[in-house]
C-alpha positions in Angstrom: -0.7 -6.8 -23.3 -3.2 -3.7 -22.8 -2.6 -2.3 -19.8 -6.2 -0.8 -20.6 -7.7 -4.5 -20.5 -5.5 -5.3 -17.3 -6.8 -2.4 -15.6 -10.4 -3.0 -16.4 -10.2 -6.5 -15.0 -8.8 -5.1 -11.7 -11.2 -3.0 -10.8 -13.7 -5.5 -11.2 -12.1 -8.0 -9.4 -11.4 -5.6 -5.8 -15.1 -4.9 -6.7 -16.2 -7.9 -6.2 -13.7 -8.5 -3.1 -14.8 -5.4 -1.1 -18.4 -6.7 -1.1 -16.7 -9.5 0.8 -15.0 -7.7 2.8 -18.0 -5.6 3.9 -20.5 -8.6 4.5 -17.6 -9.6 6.8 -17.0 -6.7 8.8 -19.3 -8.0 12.0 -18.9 -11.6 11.3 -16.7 -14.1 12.7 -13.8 -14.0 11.2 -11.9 -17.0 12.9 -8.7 -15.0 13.1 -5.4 -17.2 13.9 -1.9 -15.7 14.1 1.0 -16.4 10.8 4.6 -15.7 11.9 4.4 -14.0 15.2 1.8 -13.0 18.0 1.2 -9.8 16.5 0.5 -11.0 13.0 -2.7 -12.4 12.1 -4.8 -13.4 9.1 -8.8 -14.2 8.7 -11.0 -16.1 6.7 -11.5 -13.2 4.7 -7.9 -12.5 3.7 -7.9 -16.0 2.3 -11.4 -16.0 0.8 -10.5 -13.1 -0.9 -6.9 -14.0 -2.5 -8.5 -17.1 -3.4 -11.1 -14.7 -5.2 -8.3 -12.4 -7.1 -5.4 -15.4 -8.1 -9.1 -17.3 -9.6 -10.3 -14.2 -11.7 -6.8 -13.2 -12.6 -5.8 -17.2 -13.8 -9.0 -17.0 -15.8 -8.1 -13.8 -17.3 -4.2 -14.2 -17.8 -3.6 -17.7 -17.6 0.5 -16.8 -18.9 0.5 -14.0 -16.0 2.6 -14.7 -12.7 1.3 -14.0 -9.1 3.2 -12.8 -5.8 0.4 -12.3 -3.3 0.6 -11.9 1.0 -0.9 -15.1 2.0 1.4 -17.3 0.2 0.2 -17.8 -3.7 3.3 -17.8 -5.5 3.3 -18.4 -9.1 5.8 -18.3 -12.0 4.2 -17.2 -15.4 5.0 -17.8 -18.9 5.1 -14.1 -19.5 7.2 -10.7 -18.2 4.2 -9.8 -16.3 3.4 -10.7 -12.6 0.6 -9.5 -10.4 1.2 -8.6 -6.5 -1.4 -8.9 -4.7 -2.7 -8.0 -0.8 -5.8 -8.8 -0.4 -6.8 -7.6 2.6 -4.2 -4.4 3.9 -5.0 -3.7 7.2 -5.9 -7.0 8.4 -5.8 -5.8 12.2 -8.0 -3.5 11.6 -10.5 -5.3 9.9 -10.4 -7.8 12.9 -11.4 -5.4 15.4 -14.3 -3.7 12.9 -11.9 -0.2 12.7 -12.9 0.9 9.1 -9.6 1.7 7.6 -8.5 -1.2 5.1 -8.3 -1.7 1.7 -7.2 -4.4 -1.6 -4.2 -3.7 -3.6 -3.3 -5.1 -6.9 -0.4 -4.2 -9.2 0.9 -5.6 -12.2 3.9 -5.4 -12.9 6.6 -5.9 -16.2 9.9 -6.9 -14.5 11.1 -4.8 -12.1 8.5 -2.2 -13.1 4.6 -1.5 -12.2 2.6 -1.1 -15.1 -0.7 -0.6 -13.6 -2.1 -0.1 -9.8 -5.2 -0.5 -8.2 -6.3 0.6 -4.2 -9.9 0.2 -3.0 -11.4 1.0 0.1 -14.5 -1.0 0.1 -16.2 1.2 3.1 -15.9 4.4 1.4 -16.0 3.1 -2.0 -12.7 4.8 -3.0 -10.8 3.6 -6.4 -7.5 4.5 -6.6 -5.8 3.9 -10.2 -3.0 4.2 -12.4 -1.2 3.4 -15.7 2.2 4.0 -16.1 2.6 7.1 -17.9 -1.1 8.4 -17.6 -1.4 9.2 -14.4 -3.4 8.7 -11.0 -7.3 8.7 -10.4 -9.3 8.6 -7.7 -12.8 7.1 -9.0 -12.0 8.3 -12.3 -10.8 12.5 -11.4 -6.7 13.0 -11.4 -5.1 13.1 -8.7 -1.8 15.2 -7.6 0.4 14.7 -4.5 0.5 18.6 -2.5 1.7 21.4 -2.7 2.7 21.6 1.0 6.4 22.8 0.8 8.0 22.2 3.6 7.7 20.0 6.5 6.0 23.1 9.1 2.7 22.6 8.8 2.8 19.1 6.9 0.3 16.4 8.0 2.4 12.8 7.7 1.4 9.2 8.1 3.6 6.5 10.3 3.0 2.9 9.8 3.8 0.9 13.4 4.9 -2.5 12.1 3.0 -5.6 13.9 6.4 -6.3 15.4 7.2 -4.9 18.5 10.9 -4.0 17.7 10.1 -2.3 14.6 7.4 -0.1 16.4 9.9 0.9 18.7 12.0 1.9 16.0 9.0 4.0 14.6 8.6 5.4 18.5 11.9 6.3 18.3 12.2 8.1 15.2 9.1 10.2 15.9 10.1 11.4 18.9 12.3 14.0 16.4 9.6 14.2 13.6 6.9 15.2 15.7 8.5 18.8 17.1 8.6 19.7 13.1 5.3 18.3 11.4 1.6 19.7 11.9 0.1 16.4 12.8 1.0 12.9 12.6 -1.4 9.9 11.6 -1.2 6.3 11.6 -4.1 4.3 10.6 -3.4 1.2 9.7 -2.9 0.2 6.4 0.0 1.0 4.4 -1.1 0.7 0.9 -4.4 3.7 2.0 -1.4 5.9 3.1 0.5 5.6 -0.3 -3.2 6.2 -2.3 -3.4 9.5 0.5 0.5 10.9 -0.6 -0.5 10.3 -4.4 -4.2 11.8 -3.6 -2.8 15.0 -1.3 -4.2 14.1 1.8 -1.0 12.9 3.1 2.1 15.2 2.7 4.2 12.4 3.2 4.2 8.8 4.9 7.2 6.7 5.7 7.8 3.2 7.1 10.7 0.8 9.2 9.8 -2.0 6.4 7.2 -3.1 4.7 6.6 -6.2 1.9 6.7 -5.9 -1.9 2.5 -6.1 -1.8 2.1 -3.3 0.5 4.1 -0.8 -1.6 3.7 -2.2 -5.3 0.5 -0.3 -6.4 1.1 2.8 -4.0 4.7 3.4 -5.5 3.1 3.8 -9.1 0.4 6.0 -7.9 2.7 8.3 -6.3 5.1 8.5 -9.6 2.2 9.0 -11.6 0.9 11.7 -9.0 4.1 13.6 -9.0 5.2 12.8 -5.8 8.6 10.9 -5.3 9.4 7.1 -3.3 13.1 6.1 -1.9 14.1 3.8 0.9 15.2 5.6 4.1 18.7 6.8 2.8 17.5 8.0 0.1 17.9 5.5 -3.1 16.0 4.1 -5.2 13.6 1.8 -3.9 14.0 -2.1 -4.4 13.8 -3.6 -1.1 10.3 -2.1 0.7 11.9 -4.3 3.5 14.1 -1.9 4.7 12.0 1.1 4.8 10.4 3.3 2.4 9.5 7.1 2.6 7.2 8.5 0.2 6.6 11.9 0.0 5.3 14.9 -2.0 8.7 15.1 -3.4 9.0 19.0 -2.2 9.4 17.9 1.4 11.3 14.4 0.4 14.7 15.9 1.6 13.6 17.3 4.9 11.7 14.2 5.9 14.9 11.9 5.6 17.0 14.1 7.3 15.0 13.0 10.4 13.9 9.2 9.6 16.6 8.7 7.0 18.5 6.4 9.5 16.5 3.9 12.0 17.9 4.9 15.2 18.8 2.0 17.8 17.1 1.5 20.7 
């Protein structure tokens, strides 16, 4: 398996998806909730996984699939695509232009190639393992920013209430220490910003093995470094992940390392 090839067909595909997503900005988009009030999916999240398990079937028909709205397949081979097809789904419903498609592949327990794009600004992010991270085809590199005075870091507020409040909480002793903080919206666009240097670091309560697969091989291949909030290894995006610049990776845990009660 090239990861070349596998590549190539990636960035086709979330091509072809962003136009989608674009014509649908303004449209209906017949929204209806999943597992919660909060959570909510559109015509367009399921047009377009329908779009990327079809073109990745036809291309690696041994190849198995984990993707957000529910397509679940076992291949024949070691490799497995994880898809989101729509990150940032709220904000897509309401027409706020931060969102983006994420696919990695990955061998095992290991990512062998990610792909981020923002179909509004027309933004590729890619990597291969061991060759590092692109945007639209230029390298990448997390900053340089070395400590967290004067660091600009992203917060992702979960769509449940109680794990916002978690994020509340643990903000209330970031903030006093960073330059700015920013939450937009869509987790895997803060990953691509960490690997690109537009994010000094981003951290979140939990998140799902799609939100985190591509972003955690950017950052690696950026330079940058990815734990879960104690400071391990990540395996379970579930429990919280902190990706930083690496430089600042040990200040920022001291202060969201543990979720705090409420």
């Amino acid at each position: 398996m090239e990861s070349e090839c596998a590549l190539e067909v990636a960035v086709e595909i979330v091509k072809d998806v962003g136009k989608i997503l674009r014509a649908g900005m303004h449209a209906d988009k017949k929204a209806r909730y999943k597992s919660h009030r909060h959570d909510v999916v559109t015509i367009f999240d399921r047009r377009a996984e329908e779009m990327i398990v079809t073109a990745i079937n036809k291309a690696f028909p041994d190849h198995g699939i984990l993707s957000e709205e529910g397509t679940a397949k076992v291949g024949t081979s070691s490799y497995r695509w994880v898809i989101d097809p729509l990150d940032g789904t709220n904000n897509f419903l309401s027409g706020y232009p931060q969102f983006a498609i994420s696919l990695a592949l990955m061998r095992g327990a290991e990512a062998q190639v990610a792909c981020i794009y923002d179909p509004l600004r027309e933004e590729m992010f890619t990597a291969i393992c061991g060759e590092g991270a692109f945007l639209n085809g230029e390298p990448k590199h997390v900053s340089a920013q070395g400590s967290l005075d004067g660091a600009l870091i992203g917060a992702g507020f979960s769509s449940r209430p109680e794990r916002a409040l978690i994020t509340h909480a643990v903000l209330e002793h970031l903030i006093p220490h960073a330059r700015a903080i920013r939450a937009a919206g869509s987790a895997c666009l803060d990953l691509a910003y960490v690997a690109a240097g537009r994010l000094d670091a981003t951290w979140y309560v939990s998140l799902s093995p799609w939100d985190v697969a591509a972003g955690n091989l950017l950052i690696s291949e950026a330079g940058g470094q990815v734990s879960n909030l104690e400071g391990a290894p990540l395996t379970d995006p579930e429990v919280g992940i902190l990706a930083t610049n690496g430089r600042i990776h040990a200040e920022m845990l001291a202060l969201v390392g543990k979720k705090r009660s409420l």
